[in-house]
N, C-alpha and C positions, 0 to 999 in steps of 0.2 A: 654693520655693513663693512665690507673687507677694504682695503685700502685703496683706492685707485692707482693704477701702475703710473708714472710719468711719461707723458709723450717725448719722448726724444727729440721728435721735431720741435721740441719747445720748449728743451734741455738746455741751458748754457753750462758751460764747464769753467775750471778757472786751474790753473797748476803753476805755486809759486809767489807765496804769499809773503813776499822780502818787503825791503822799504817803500816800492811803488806800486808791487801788486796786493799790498792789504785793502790801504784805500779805492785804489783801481777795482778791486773787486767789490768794497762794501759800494762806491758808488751805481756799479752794476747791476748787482740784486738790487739796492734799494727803487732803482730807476727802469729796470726794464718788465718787470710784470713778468718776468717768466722764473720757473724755477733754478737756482743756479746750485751749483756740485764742486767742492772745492777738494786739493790736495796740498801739503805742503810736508817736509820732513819734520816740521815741527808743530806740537798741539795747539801752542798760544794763541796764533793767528785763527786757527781755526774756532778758537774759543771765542775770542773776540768778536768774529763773523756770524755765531751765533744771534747774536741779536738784530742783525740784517738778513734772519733766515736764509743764510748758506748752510748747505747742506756736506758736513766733514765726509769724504772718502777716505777709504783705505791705501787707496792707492793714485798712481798714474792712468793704471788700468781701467781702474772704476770707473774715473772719470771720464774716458774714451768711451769706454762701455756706456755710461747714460747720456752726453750730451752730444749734441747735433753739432752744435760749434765749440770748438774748444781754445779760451785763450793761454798763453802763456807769456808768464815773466822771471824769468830766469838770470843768472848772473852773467853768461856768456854761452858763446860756439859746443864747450865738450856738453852741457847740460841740455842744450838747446838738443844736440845730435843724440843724444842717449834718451829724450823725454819723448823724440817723434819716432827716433828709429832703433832703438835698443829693446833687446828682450823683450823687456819688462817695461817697457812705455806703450808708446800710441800703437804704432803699425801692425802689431799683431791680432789685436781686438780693431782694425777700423773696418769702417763699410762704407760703400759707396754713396757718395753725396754728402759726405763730412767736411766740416771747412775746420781746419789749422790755422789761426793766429798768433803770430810770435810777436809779442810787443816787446820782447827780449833789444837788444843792442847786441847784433853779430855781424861777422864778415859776411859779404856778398857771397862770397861764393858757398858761407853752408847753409845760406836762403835757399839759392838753387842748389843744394844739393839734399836738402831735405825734402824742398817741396818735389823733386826727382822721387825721391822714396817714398813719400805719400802718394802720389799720384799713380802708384802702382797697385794700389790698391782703389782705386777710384776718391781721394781724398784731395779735395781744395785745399791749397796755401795762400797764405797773405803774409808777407814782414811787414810789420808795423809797429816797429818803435818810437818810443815816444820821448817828448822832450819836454821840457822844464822841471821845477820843481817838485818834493813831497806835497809839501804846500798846495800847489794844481790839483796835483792828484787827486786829495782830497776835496778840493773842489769842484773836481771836473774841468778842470779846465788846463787842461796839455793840451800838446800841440803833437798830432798824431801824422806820419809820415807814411803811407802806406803804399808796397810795392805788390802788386797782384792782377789778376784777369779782370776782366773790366766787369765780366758776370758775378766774380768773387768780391771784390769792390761794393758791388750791388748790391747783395747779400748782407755783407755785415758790414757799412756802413751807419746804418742807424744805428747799432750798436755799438761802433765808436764813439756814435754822437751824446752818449751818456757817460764817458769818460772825458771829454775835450772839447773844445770851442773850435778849434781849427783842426779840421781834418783833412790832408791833401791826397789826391792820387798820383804816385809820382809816376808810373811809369808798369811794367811787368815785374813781377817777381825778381827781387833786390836792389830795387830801384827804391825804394823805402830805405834799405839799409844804407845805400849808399849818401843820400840826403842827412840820414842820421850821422851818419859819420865825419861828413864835411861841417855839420855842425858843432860838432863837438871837438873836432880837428880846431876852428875858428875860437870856439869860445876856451879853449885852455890853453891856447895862445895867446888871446886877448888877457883871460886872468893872469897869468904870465908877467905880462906887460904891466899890469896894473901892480902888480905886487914890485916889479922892477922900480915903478914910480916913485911908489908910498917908500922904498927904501932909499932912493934919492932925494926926494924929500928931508925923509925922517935926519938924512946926515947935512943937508943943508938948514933945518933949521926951522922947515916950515910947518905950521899944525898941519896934523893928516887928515882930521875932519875936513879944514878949511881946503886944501887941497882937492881931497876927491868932492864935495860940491864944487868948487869950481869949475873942475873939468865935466863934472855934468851938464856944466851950464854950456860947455864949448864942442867943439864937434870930435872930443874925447870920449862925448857919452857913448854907453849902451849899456843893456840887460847887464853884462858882468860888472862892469861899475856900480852900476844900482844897488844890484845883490850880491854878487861874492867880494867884491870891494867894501861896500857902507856897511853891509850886515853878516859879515863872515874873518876878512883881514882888516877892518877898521876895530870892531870891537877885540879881535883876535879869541874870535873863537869858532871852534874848526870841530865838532862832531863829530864821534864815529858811525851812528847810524845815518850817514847821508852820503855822497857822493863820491867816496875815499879816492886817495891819492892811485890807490891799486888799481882801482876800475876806470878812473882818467885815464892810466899805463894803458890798461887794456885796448880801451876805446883807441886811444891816439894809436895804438901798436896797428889794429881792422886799419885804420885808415891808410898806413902805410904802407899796408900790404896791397889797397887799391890803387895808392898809386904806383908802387914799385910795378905792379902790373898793366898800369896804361902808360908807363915809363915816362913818368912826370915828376921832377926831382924836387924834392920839395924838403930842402935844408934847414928852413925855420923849424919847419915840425919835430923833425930828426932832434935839433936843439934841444925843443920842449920836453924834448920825451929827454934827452940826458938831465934835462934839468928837474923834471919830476924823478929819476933815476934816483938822484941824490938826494931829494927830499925822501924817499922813500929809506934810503942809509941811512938817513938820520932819524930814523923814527915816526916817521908821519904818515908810513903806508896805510893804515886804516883812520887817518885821520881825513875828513873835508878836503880836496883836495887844496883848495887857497892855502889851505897851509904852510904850501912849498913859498909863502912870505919869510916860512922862518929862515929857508933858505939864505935868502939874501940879508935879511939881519943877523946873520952870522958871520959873514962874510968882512972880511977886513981889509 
């Protein structure tokens, strides 16, 4: 008997199998019952995906070409705009009634300007990036931020619901980014701050362990205490396959560009970002970004 073709309609697609869209994706096929279609520049991932019956494509193409909803996780805006709207990506091979998901982390404004270029071909858009850890990821459980049509919303939310615990609708199309952004604007300023501690600390005298529990006990806590303080600049150790100092730059850089455009002056950030600058001169650009601790223990 000859193979059965694949329903489209019941296609997932996946493009983008970095540090959050491996697991993103094995949790996907493993969890939604439908056939999933994968691409990435590199075999590993795809090799790996094998045993959660993903199915490797050749391309960008392919994967537009078989699935009905397509997600994406990419490293930023030029990748994001070259995978929906270049040549040799989405827009050429789409058809009408396809929904685009970008679980990417980009500027607002090339949410609405991709979902602009899709939609000229009858193609739904969603941004929805996502937030917390590898860790999650592979759990399932981030925290998904989605900016989209409320029919599009519709559509692929059950299928967030097998990446993430918390799924929000923020709003229309970059309304998703912009929530992502302001979080991440918060939490590397916060880490920031914490690394500023642990080195005032470290030159008065105080243990650092004993320090950052304490301030969890006070209204110093949060998420970057917990984790990029206790388990990343406490032990003082900072990974390159994880959230690098470069992609903080990046992130914090999207945010400044929203606010320099709703013309809200925002100088701490500015800081942060000189201050990640220089941890980056010294070496730590692909390192975690808490790294930029080293920053200030170098400092005399």
């Amino acid at each position: 008997m000859s193979q059965q073709k694949k329903d489209p309609a019941r296609t997932i697609g996946f493009v983008g199998l970095g540090v959050m869209g491996e697991p993103i994706c094995r949790n996907l096929a493993e969890k939604c019952n439908q056939p999933v279609v994968a691409f990435d520049t590199r075999p590993e991932p795809l090799q790996r995906l094998a045993a959660a019956k993903v199915e490797p494509m050749p391309s960008v193409a392919a994967v537009a070409a078989a699935a009905d909803v397509v997600f994406l996780s990419l490293p930023g805006a030029e990748e994001v705009r070259a995978v929906c709207l270049g040549p040799r990506g989405i827009l050429p091979v789409a058809r009408q009634g396809q929904i685009v998901v970008d679980l990417s982390t980009c500027p607002v404004a090339t949410a609405r300007e991709v979902a602009e270029g899709l939609a000229t071909k009858g193609v739904g858009f969603a941004d929805a990036p996502v937030a917390r850890t590898r860790e999650a990821a592979a759990k399932g459980t981030l925290s998904i931020m989605v900016g989209a049509a409320p029919e599009i919303y519709g559509r692929i939310a059950p299928l967030l619901g097998f990446m993430a615990t918390d799924v929000t609708h923020c709003g229309p199309v970059g309304s998703g980014q912009l929530v992502k952004l302001m979080n991440n604007k918060i939490l590397i300023q916060t880490v920031i701050a914490i690394a500023e501690a642990l080195a005032i600390g470290g030159r008065f005298g105080i243990d650092r362990q004993l320090l950052l529990e304490t301030l969890a006990k006070g209204s110093a806590d949060s998420f970057a205490l917990r984790n990029h303080g206790m388990k990343a600049m406490l032990p003082g150790v900072f990974p390159e396959n994880a959230f690098s100092t470069r992609y903080a730059l990046k992130d914090l850089g999207y945010a400044l560009q929203v606010a320099e455009t709703c013309g809200v002056p925002v100088e701490s950030a500015r800081l942060a970002q000189s201050l990640l600058d220089r941890s980056v001169e010294q070496g730590n650009g692909e390192l975690y970004f808490p790294a930029v601790l080293k920053t200030f223990e170098r400092q005399k």
